[in-house]
C-alpha positions as CSV (number, residue, x, y, z in Angstrom):
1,X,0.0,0.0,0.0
2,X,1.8,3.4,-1.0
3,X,2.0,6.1,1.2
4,X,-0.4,8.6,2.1
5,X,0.9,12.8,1.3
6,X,0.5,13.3,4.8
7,X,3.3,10.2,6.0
8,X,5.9,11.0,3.2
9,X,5.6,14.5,4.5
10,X,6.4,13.3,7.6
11,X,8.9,11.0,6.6
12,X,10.7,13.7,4.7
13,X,10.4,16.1,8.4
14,X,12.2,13.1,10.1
15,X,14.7,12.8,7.4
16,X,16.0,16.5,8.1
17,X,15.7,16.1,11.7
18,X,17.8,13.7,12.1
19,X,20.6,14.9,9.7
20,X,20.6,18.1,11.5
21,X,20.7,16.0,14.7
22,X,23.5,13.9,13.4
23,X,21.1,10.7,13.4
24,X,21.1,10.0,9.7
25,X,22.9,6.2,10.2
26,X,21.6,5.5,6.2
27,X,24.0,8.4,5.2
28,X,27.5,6.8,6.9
29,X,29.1,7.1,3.5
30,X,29.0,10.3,3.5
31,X,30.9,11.1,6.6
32,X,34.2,11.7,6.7
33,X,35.9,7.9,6.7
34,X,38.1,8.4,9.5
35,X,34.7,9.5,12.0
36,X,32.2,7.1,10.7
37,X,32.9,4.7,13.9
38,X,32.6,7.5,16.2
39,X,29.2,8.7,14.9
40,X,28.0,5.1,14.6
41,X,28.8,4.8,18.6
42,X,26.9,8.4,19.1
43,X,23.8,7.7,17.5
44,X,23.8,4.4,19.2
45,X,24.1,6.5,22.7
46,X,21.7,8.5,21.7
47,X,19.0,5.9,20.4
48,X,19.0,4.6,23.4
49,X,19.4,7.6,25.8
50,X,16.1,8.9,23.8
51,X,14.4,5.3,24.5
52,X,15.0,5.4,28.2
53,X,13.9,9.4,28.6
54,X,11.0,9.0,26.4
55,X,9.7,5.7,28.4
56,X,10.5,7.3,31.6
57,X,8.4,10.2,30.6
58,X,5.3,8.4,29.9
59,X,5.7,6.1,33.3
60,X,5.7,9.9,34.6
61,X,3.0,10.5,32.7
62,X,0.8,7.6,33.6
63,X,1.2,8.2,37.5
64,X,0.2,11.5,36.8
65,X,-2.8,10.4,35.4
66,X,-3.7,7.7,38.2
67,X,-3.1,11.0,40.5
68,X,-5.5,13.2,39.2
69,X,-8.3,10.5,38.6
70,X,-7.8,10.1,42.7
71,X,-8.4,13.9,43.3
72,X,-10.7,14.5,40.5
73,X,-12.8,12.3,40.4
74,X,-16.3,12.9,39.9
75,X,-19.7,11.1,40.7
76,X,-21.3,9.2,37.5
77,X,-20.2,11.3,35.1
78,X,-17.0,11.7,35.2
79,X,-14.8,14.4,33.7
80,X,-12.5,14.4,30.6
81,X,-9.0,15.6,31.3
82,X,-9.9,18.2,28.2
83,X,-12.6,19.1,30.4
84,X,-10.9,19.3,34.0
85,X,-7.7,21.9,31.5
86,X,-10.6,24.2,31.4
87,X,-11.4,24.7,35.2
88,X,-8.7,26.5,37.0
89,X,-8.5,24.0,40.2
90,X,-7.2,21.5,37.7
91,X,-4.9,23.9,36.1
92,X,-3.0,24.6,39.4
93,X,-2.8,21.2,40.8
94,X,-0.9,20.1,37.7
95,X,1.3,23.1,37.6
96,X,2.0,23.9,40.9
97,X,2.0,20.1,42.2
98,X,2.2,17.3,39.9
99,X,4.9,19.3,37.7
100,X,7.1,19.4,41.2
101,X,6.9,16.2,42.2
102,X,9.5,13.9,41.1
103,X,9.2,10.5,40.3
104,X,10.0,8.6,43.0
105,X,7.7,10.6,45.4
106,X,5.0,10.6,42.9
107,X,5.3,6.8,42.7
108,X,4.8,6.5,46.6
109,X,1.8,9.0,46.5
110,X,0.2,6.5,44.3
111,X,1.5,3.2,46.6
112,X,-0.5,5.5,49.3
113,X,-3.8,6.0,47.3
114,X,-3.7,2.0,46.1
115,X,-0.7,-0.3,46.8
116,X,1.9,-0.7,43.7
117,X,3.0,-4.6,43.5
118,X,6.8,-4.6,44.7
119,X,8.3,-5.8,41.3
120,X,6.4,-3.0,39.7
121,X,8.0,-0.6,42.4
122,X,11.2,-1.8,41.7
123,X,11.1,-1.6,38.2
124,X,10.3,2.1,38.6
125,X,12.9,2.7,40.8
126,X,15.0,0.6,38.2
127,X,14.6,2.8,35.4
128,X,14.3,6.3,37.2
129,X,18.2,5.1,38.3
130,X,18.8,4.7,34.6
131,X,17.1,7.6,33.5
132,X,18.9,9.6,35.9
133,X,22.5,8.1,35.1
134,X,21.8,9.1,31.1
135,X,20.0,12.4,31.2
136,X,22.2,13.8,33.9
137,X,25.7,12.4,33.0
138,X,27.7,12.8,29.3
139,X,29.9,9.7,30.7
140,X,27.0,7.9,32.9
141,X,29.7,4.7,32.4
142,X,32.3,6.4,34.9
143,X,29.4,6.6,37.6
144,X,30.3,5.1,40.8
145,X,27.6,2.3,40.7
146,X,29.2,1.4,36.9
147,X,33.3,1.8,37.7
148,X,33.6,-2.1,37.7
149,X,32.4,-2.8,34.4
150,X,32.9,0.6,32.9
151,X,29.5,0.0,30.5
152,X,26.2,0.8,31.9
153,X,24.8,-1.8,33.5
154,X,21.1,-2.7,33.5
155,X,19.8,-5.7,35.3
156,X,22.9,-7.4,34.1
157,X,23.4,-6.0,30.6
158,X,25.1,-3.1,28.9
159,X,22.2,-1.0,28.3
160,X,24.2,0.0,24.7
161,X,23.9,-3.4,23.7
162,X,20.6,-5.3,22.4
163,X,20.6,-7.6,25.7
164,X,20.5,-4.2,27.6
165,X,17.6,-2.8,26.0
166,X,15.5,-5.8,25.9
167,X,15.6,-6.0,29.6
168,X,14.9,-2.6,30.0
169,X,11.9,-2.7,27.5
170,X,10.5,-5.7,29.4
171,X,10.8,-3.5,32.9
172,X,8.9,-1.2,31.2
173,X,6.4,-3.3,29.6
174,X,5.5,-5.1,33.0
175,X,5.1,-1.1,34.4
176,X,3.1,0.7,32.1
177,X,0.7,-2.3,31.4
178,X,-0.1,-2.4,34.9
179,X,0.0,1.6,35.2
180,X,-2.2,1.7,32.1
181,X,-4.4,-0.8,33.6
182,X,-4.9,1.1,36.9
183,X,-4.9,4.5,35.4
184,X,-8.1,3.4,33.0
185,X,-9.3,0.6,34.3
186,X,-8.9,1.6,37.7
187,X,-7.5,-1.7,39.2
């Protein structure tokens, strides 16, 4: 089936995006031989820096959610979250309280309003350690907790490496599925 206008538009948009971001891996050749290794290895690092952030983010997201279906709930009918943007109260509980509260603490708020299974715990804690190694650290390798292996270690596995990332994806799988779950389902 071809492509609609719209998705080779957008194909096109990601195309320049990601030459001007230095992730073009189809267009190796046309780096200078001597630093085609080097920006192999960086858009690796940064294929899977993006992975973790971007997953991270949506766990984020998804507690949010289960937060603000604890406060604002209403009786029968209840409110869309386009609806509750409109009202003010809404407004300034995600603003001035959900947007401060880190991960961690926003996981416990929602162990407090319904308990979290342990190995869904831990697997948030997991990957907010990960997150916070990558997104905070240009070398996260030379971080105390990875000196003895000097790779990034997750759950056994370089996270760099295909091993690594599969465990990772199935920490996350396990998470948001229950998340999800709770946050629509209310489980």
């Amino acid at each position: 089936m071809a492509l609609t206008p719209k998705q080779r538009k957008l194909i096109a948009e990601i195309e320049a995006i990601a030459s001007i971001v230095h992730m073009d891996h189809w267009n190796i050749l046309s780096y200078a031989h001597d630093s085609r290794t080097t920006c192999l290895e960086i858009i690796k690092n940064k294929l899977v820096r993006s992975e973790v952030i971007f997953k991270f983010a949506l766990i984020d997201e998804l507690l949010s959610v289960i937060v603000c279906h604890h406060y604002f709930r209403k009786p029968r009918k209840a409110a869309t979250f386009r609806q509750l943007w409109k009202t003010k109260e809404f407004r300034i509980f995600n603003h001035h309280i959900l947007d401060e509260i880190y991960l961690l603490p926003k996981m416990r708020l929602v162990h407090a309003i319904r308990t979290l299974p342990p190995n869904v715990r831990n697997n948030i804690e997991r990957i907010n350690a990960l997150r916070n190694a990558l997104a905070h650290n240009f070398f996260p390798e030379n971080l105390r907790q990875y000196k003895d292996h000097r790779k990034v270690i997750f759950r056994g596995a370089d996270i760099y490496t295909k091993q690594g990332l599969e465990k990772f994806d199935e920490d996350f799988k396990l998470v948001s599925e229950f998340l999800v779950d709770r946050a629509f389902r209310l489980r």
